[in-house]
ZADOMAR-292566 format. One record per residue: residue number from 1; x, y negated, z of N, C-alpha, C in turn; chain. Coordinates in steps of 0.1 Angstrom, whole numbers. Layout:
<sites>
<site seq="NUM" n_c1="X" n_c2="Y" n_c3="Z" ca_c1="X" ca_c2="Y" ca_c3="Z" c_c1="X" c_c2="Y" c_c3="Z" mol="A"/>
...
</sites>
This chain:
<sites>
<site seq="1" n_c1="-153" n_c2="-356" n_c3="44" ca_c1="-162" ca_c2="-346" ca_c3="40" c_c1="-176" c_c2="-349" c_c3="46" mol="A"/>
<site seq="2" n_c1="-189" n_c2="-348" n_c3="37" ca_c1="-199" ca_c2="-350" ca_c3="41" c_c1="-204" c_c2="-336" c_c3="49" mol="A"/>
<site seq="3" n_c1="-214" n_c2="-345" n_c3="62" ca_c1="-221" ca_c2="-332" ca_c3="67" c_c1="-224" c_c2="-319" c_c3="64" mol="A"/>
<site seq="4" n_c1="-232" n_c2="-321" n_c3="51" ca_c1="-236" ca_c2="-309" ca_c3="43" c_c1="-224" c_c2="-299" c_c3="34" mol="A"/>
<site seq="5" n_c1="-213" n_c2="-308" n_c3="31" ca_c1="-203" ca_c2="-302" ca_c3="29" c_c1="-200" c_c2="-292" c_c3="38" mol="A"/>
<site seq="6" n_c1="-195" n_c2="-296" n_c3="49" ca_c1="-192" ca_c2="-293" ca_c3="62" c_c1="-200" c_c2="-275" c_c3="65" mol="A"/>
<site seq="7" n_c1="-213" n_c2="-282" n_c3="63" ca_c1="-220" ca_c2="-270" ca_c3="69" c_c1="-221" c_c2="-256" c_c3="60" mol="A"/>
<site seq="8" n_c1="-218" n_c2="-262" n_c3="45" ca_c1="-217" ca_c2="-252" ca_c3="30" c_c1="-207" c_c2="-244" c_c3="36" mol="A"/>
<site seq="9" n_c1="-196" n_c2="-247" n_c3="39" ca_c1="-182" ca_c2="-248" ca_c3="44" c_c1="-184" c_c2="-235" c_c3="51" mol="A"/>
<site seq="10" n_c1="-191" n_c2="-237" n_c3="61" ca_c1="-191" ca_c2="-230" ca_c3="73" c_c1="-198" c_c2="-214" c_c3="68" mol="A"/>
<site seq="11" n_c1="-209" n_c2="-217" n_c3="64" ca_c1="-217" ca_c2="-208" ca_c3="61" c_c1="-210" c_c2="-198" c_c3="54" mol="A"/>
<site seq="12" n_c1="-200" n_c2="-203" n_c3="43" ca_c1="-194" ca_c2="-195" ca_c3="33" c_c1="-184" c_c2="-184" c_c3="44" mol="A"/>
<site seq="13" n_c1="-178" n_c2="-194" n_c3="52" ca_c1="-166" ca_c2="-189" ca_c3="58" c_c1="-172" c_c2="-178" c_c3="68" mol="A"/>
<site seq="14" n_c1="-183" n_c2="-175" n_c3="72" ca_c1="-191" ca_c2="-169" ca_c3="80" c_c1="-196" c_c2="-155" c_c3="74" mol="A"/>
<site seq="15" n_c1="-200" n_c2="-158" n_c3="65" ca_c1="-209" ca_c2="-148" ca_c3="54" c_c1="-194" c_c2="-139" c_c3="45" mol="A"/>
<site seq="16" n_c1="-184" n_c2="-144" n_c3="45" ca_c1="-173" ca_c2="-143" ca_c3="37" c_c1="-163" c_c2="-135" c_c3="50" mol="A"/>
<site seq="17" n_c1="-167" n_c2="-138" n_c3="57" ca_c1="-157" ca_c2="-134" ca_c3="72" c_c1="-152" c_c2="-116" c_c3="68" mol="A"/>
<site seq="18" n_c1="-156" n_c2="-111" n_c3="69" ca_c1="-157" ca_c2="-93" ca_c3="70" c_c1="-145" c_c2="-97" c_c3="54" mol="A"/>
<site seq="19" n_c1="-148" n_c2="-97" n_c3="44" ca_c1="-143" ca_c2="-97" ca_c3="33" c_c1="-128" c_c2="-100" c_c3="34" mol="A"/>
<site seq="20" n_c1="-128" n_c2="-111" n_c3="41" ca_c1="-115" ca_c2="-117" ca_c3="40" c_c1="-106" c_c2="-113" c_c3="47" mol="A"/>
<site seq="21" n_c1="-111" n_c2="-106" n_c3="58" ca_c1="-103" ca_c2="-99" ca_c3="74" c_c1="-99" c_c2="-87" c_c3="64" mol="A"/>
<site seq="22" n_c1="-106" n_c2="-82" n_c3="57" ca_c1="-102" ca_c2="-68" ca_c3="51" c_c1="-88" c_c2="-69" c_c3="43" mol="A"/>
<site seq="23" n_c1="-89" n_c2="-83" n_c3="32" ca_c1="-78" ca_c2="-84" ca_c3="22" c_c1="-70" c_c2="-90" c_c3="30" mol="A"/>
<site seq="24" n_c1="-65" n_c2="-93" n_c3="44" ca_c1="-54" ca_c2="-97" ca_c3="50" c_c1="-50" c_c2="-86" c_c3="52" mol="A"/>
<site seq="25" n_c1="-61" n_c2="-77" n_c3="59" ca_c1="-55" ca_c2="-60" ca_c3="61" c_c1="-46" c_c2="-59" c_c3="49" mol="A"/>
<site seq="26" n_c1="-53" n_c2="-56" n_c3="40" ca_c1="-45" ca_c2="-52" ca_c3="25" c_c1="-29" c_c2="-59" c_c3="26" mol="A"/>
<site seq="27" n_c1="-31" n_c2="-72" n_c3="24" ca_c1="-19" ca_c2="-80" ca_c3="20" c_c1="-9" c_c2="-74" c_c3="33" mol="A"/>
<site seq="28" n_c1="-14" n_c2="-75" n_c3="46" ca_c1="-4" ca_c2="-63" ca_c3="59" c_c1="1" c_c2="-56" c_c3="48" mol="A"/>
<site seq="29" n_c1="-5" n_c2="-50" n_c3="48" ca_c1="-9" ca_c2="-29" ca_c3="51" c_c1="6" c_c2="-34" c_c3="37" mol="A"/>
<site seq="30" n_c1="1" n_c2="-40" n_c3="22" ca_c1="13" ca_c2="-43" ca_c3="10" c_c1="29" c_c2="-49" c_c3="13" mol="A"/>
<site seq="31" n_c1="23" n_c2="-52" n_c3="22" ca_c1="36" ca_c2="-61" ca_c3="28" c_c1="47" c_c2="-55" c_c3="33" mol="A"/>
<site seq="32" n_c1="41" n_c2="-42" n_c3="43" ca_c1="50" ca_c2="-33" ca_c3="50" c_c1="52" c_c2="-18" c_c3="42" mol="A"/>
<site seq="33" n_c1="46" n_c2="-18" n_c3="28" ca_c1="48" ca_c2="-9" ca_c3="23" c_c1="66" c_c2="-15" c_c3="14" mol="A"/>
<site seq="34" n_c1="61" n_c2="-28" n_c3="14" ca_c1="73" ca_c2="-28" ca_c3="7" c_c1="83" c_c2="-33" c_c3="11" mol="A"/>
<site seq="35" n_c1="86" n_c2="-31" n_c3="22" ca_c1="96" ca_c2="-32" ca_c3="27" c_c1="102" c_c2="-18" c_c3="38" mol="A"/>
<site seq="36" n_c1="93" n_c2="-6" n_c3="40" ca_c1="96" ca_c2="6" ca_c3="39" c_c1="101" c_c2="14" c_c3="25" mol="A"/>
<site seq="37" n_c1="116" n_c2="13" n_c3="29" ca_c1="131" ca_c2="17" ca_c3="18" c_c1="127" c_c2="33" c_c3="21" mol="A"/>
<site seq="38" n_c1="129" n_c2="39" n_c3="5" ca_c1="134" ca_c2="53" ca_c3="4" c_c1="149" c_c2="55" c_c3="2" mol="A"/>
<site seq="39" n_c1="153" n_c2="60" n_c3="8" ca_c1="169" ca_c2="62" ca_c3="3" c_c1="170" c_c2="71" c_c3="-10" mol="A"/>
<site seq="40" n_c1="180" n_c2="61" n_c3="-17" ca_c1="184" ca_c2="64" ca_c3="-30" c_c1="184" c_c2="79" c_c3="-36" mol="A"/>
<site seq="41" n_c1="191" n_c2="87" n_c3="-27" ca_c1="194" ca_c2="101" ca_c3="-30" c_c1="184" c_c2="110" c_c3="-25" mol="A"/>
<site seq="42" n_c1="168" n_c2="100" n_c3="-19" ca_c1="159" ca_c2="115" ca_c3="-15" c_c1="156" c_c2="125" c_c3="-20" mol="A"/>
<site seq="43" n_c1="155" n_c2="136" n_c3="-14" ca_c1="151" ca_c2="146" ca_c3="-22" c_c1="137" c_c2="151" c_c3="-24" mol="A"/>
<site seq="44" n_c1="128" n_c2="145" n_c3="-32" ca_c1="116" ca_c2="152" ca_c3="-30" c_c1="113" c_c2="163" c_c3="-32" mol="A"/>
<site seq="45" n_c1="122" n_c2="170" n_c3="-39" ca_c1="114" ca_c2="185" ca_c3="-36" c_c1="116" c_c2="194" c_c3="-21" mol="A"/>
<site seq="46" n_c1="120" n_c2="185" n_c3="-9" ca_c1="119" ca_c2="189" ca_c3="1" c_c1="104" c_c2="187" c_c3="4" mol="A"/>
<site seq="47" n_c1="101" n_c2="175" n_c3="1" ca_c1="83" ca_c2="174" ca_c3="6" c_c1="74" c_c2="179" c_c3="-5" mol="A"/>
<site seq="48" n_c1="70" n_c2="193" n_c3="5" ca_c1="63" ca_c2="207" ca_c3="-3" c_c1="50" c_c2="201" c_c3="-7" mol="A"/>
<site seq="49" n_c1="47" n_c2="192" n_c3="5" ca_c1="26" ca_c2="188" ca_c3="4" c_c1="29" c_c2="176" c_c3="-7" mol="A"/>
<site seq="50" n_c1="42" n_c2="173" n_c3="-14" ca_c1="35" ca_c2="162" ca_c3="-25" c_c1="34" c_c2="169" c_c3="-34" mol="A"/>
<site seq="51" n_c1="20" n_c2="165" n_c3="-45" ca_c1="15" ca_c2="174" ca_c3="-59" c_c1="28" c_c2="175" c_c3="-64" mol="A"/>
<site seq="52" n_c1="26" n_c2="182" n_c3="-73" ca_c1="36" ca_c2="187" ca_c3="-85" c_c1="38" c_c2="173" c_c3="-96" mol="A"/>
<site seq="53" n_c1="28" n_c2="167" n_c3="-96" ca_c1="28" ca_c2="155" ca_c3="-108" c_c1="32" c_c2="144" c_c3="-94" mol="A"/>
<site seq="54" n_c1="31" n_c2="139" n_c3="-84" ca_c1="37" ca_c2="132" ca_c3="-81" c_c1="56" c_c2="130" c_c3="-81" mol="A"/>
<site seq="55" n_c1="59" n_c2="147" n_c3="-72" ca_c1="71" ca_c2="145" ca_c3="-72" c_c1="83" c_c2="146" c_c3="-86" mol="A"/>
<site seq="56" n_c1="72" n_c2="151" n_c3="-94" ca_c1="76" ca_c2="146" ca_c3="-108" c_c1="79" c_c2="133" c_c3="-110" mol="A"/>
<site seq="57" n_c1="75" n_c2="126" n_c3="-110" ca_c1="77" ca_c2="112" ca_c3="-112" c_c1="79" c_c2="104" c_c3="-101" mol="A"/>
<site seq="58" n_c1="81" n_c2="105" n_c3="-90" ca_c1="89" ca_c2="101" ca_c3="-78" c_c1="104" c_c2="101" c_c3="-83" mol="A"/>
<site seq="59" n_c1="108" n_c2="117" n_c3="-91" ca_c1="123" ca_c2="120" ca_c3="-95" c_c1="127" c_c2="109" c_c3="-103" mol="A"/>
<site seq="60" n_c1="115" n_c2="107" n_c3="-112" ca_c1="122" ca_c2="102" ca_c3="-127" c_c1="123" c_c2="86" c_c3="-121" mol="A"/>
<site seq="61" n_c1="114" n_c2="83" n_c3="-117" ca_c1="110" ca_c2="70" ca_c3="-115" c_c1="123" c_c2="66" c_c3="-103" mol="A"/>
<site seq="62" n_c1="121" n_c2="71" n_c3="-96" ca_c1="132" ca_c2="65" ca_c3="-79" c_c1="129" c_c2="53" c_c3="-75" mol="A"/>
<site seq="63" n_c1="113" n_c2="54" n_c3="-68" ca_c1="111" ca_c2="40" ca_c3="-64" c_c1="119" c_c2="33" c_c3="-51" mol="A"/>
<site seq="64" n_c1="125" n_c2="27" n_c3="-48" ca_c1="129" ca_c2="18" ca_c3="-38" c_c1="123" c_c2="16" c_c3="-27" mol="A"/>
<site seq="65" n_c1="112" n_c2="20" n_c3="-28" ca_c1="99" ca_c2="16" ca_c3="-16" c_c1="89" c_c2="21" c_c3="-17" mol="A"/>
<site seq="66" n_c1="81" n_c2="25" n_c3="-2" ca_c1="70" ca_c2="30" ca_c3="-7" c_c1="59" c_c2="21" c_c3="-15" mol="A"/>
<site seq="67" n_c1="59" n_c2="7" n_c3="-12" ca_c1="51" ca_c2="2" ca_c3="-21" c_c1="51" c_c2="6" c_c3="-36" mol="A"/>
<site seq="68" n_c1="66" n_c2="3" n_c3="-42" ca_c1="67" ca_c2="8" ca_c3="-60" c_c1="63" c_c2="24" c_c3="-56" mol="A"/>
<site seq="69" n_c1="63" n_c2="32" n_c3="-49" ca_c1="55" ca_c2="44" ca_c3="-54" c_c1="47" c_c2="44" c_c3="-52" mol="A"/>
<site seq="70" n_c1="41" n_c2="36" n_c3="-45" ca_c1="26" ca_c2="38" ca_c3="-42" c_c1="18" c_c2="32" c_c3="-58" mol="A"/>
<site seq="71" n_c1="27" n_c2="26" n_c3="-63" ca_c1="22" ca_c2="19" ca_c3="-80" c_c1="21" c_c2="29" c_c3="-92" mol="A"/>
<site seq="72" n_c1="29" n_c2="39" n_c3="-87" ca_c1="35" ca_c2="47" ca_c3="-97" c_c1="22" c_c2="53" c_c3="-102" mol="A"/>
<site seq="73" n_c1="16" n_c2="56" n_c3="-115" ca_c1="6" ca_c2="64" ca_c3="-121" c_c1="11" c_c2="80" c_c3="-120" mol="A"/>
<site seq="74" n_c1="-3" n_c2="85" n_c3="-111" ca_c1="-2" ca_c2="97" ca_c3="-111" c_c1="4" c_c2="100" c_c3="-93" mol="A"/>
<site seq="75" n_c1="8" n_c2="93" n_c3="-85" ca_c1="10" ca_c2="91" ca_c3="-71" c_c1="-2" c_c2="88" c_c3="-63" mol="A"/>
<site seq="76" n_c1="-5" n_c2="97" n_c3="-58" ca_c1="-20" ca_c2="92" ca_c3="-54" c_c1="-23" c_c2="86" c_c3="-35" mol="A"/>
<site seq="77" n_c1="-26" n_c2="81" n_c3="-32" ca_c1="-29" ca_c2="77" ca_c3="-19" c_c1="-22" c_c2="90" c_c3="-10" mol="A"/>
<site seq="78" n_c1="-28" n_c2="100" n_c3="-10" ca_c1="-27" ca_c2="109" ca_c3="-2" c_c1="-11" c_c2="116" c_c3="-4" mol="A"/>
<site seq="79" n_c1="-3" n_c2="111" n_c3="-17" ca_c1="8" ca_c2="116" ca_c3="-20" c_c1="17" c_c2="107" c_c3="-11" mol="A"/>
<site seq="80" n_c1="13" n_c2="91" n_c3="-7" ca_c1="23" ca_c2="82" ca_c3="-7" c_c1="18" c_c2="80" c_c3="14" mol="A"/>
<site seq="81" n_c1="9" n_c2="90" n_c3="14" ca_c1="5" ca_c2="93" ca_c3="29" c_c1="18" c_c2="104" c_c3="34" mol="A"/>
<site seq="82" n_c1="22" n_c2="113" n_c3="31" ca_c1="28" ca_c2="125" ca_c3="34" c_c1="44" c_c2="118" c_c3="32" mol="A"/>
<site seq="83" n_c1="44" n_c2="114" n_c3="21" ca_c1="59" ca_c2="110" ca_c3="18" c_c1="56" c_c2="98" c_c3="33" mol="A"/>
<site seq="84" n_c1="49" n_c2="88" n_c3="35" ca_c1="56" ca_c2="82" ca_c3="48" c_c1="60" c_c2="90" c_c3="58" mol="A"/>
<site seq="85" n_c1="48" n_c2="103" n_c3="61" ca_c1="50" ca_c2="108" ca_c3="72" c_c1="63" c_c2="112" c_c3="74" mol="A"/>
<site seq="86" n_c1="68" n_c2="120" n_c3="59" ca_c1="81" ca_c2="129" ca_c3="58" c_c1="93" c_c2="116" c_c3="61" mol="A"/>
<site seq="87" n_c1="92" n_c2="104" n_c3="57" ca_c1="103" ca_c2="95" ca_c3="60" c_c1="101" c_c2="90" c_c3="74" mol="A"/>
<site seq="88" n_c1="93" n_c2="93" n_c3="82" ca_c1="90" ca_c2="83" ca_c3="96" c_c1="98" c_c2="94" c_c3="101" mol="A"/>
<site seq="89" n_c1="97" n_c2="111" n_c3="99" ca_c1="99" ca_c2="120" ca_c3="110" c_c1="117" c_c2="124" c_c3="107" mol="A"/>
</sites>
């Protein structure tokens, strides 16, 4: 590789730094979503703080993970926040 290559190189990886630290977060943060298991027979209508349109479709749907619900249309960030807490406790 030529010098100036080198230094393109650098610059990019420097200026690009913040960006890329973030989407490792992500790929984390996806990684352990999906491998945190709901058991088959949960019952959502025990978790009162999920909307009414999520646990709707939590029923129909029965994702395996919180990652596939976190996909689910109409499951919103703050739905797939509560449901971990209710599975952690």
């Amino acid at each position: 590789m030529r010098r100036k290559d080198v230094l393109r190189q650098v610059e990019i990886e420097v200026r690009y730094e913040g960006y890329i630290q973030r989407q490792l977060e992500e790929i984390e943060k996806f990684e352990k979503y999906e491998t945190m298991e709901i058991p088959p027979d949960f019952d959502y209508n025990k978790v009162k703080s999920l909307s009414t349109e999520a646990r709707e479709k939590l029923m129909k749907v029965r994702p395996r993970s919180i990652g596939q619900a976190s996909r689910i249309s109409g499951v919103s960030p703050a739905d797939i926040s509560v449901l971990m807490v209710y599975l952690k406790g």
